[in-house]
C-alpha positions in Angstrom: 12.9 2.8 -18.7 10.8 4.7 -20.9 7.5 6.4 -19.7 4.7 4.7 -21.1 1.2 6.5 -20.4 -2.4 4.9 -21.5 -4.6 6.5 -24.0 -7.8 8.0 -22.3 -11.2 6.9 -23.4 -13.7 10.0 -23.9 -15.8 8.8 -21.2 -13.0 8.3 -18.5 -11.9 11.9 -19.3 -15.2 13.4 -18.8 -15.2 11.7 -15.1 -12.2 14.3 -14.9 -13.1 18.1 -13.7 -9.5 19.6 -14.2 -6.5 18.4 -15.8 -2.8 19.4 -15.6 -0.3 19.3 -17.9 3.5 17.6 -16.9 5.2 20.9 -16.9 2.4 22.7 -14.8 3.1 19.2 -12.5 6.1 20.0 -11.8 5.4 24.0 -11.5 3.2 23.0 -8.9 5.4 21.0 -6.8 7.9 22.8 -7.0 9.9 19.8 -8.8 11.6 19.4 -12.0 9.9 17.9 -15.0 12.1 14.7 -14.5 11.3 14.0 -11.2 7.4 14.9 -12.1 8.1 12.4 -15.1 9.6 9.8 -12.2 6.0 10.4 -9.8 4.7 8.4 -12.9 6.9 5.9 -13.7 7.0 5.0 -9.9 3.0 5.1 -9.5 3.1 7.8 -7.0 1.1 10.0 -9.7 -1.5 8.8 -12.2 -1.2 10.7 -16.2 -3.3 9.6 -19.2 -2.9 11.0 -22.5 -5.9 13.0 -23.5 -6.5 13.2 -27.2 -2.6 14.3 -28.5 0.1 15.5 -26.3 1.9 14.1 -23.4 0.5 12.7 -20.2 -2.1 14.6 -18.1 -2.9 14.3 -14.6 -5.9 15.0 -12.6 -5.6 18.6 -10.8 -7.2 17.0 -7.7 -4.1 14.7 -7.2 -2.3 17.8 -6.4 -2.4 19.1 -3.1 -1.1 22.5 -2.4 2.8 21.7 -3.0 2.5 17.6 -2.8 0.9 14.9 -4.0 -2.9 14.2 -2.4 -2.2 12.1 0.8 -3.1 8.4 0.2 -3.1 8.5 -3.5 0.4 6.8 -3.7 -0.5 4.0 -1.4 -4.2 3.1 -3.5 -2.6 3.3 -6.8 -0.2 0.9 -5.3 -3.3 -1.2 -4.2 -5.1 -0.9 -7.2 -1.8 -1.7 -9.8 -1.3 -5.0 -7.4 -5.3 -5.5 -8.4 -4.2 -5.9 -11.8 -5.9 -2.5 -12.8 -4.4 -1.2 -15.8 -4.0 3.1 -15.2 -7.1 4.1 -17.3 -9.1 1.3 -15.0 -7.7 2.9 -11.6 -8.8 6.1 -13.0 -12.4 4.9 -13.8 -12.5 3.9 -10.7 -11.4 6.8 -8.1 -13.4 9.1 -10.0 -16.4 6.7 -10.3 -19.2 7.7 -7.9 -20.0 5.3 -5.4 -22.9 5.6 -3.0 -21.5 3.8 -0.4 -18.7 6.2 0.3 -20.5 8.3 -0.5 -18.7 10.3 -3.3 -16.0 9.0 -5.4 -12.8 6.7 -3.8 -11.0 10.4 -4.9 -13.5 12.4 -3.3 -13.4 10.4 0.0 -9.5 10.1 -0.5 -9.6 14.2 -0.1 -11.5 14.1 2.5 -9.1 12.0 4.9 -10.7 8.4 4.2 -7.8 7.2 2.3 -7.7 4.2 4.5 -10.9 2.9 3.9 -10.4 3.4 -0.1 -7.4 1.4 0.6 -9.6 -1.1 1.8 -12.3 -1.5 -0.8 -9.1 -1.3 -3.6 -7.6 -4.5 -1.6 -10.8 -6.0 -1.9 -11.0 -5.7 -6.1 -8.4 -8.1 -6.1 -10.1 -11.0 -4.6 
């Protein structure tokens, strides 16, 4: 299975404060840049491609050594929602005053249960 990673649009990426390359991924967690390849393919991770180059991934998905806490499980959600990855992107980083914040923001913060909830409910 090959990775295939969306094209960005310019206002997506702008929703975006910091970006990481693959490699720096994988420097991060301490993995190789296979198994930083295979958080993609298996939807733990979300990349984009941002202009030329390989797949990107926001900085903020990266916590300490790991992978931000509930991220896995809502881009699970949000795939099952039919929410292509360029869509899911939009929408964690999309404020929402609600939350308040962004579903990444609040996802940070510990509420990764509730943006679990409100993904569930895109599908219906």
């Amino acid at each position: 299975m090959t990775l295939s990673v969306a094209q960005i649009d310019r206002e997506t990426d702008q929703l975006v404060d910091e970006w990481l390359t693959l490699p720096e991924v994988a420097e991060r967690l301490g993995l190789s840049l296979g198994r930083a390849k295979q958080l993609l393919k298996d939807h733990k991770l979300l990349g984009v491609r941002r202009g030329g180059g390989g797949p990107q991934v926001p900085a903020v998905f990266i916590d300490e050594k790991d992978v931000m806490k509930g991220l896995p499980g809502t881009l699970t959600v949000l795939q099952d929602a039919g929410y292509d990855d360029v869509e899911a992107l939009r929408w964690l980083f999309t404020p929402d005053d609600s939350l308040p914040g962004s579903p990444v923001q609040a996802i940070k913060a510990g509420r990764h249960t509730e943006v679990k909830r409100r993904a569930q409910a895109l599908a219906f």
